[in-house]
N, C-alpha and C positions, 0 to 999 in steps of 0.2 A: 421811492417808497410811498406806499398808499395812504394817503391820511387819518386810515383805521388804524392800521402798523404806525404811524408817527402816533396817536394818541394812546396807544397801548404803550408804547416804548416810555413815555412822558409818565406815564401815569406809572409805570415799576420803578422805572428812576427817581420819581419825588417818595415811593414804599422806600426803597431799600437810604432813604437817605435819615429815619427815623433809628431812633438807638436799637439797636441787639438785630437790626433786621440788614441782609443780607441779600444780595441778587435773588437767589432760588427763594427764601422768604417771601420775597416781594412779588414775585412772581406767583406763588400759587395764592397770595393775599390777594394779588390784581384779578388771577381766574376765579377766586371764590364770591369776589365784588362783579364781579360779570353774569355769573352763572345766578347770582341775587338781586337783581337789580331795583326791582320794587323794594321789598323788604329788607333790605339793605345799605344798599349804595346810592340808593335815591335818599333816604332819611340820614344819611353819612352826608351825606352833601349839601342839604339843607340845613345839619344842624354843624356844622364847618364853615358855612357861611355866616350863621347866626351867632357864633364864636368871636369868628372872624371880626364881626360890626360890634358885637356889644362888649365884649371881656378883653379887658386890659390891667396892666399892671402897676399898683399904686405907686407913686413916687415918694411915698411915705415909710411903709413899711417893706412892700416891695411885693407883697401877696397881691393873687388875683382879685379884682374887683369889676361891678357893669358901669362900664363908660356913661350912665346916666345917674348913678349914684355917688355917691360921696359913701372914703372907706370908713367903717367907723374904729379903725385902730388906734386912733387920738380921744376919742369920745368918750373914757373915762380916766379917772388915773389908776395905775395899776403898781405894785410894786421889786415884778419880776419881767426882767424879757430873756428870751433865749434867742440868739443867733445862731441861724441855719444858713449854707450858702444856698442852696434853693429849696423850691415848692417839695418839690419828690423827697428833701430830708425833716421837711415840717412834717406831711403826710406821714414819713417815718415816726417819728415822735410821737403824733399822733396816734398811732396805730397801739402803742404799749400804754396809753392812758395813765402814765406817772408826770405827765405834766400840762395842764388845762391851762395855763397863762397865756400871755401875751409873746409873742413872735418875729422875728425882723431876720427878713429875708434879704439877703445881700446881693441876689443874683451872679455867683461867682465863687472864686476865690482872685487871690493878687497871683498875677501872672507875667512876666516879662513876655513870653516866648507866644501868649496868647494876646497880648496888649492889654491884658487888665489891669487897671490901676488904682489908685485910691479915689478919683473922679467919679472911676464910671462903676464902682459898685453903691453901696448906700451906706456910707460908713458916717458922712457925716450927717443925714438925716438920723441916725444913729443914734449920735451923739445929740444930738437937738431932742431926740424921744425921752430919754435918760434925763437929762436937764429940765425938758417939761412936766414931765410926771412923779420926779422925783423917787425914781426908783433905787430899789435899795440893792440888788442884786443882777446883774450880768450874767447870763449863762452863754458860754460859747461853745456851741458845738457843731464847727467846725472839724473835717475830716480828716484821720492821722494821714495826711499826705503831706510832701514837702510844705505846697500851696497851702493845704489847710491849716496846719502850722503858724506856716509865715503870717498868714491873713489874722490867725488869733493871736499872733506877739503885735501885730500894728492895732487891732482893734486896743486891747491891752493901752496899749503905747498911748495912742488917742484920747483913752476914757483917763489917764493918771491925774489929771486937775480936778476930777470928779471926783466927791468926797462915794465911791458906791461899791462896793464887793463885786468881784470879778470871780465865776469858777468855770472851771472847764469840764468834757466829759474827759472818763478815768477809766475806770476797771472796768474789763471786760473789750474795750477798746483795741482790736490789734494795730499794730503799725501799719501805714499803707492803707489803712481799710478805708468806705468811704460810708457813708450814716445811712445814703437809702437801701444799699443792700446787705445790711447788717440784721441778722435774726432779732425778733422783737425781746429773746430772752439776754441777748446780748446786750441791745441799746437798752433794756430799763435797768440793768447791773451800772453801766456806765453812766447813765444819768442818773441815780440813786446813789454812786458812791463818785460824785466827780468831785475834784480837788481845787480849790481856794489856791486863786492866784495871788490876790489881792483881800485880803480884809478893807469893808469899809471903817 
């Protein structure tokens, strides 16, 4: 095989391995990056690079931050966080403007069958946020999926020596579902009427 056909082939393969994208996907995404190469796939690959070196992910709260900065999500006190398993259900939240607070991205849910565990998400940097700032309310919204569930009875579990109000989202919420592809009239229903686990 040509070394041309080997980097074509590489380069569909690493498209189609991105969510919702699909061999034929990837493919006419590969020709449309070809047939553009200046105004496109040259400024794609410079700023993939640029990615690449400078943006990584806090061990804090678990959001993206530049590898030369310090994140400032400790840098005041605040007295609300909301738990998302990732970036794409913060963005969610974001998007319906019913909640401007503070954030704590866990990267995940608890998984057996994935190996996710209570180690490797950020649950107890979590709890360290909670204790330093003295917040008074937990929001967990996490996804009605088994995992997201489980993940919001251990956080729960976790925070119970913490004198802090725990709620979760509610209405509007169906089972199964998961928070970044939930309509924005659905997620502010559900985070406007979520339910009290715990009273502080």
């Amino acid at each position: 095989m040509k070394s041309t056909e080997v980097a074509l082939d590489n380069l569909i393969n690493l498209i189609s391995r991105m969510p919702g994208l699909g061999p034929k996907s990837a493919k006419r995404i590969a020709l449309h990056l070809i047939k553009n190469k200046e105004n496109l796939m040259k400024p794609l690959a410079d700023t993939l690079e640029q990615v690449y070196k400078n943006v990584i992910r806090c061990n804090i709260c678990g959001n993206l931050k530049s590898i030369n900065f310090e994140c400032n999500c400790d840098s005041q006190d605040f007295d609300q966080i909301c738990v998302v398993e990732n970036i794409a259900d913060m963005w969610a939240m974001e998007s319906t403007n019913i909640y401007k607070g503070h954030y704590h991205i866990l990267g995940g849910t608890l998984s057996a069958i994935r190996g996710s565990d209570p180690e490797s998400l950020l649950i107890n940097s979590l709890i360290e946020r909670v204790k330093k700032n003295n917040v008074k309310e937990v929001i967990i919204a996490t996804s009605a999926t088994i995992e997201g569930q489980t993940t919001a009875h251990y956080i729960n579990d976790s925070l119970k020596s913490i004198n802090v109000k725990i709620t979760k989202l509610a209405h509007g919420l169906p089972v199964g579902s998961e928070i970044e592809y939930l309509d924005d009239g659905t997620l502010f229903s559900a985070f406007k009427y979520r339910n009290s686990i715990r009273e502080k």
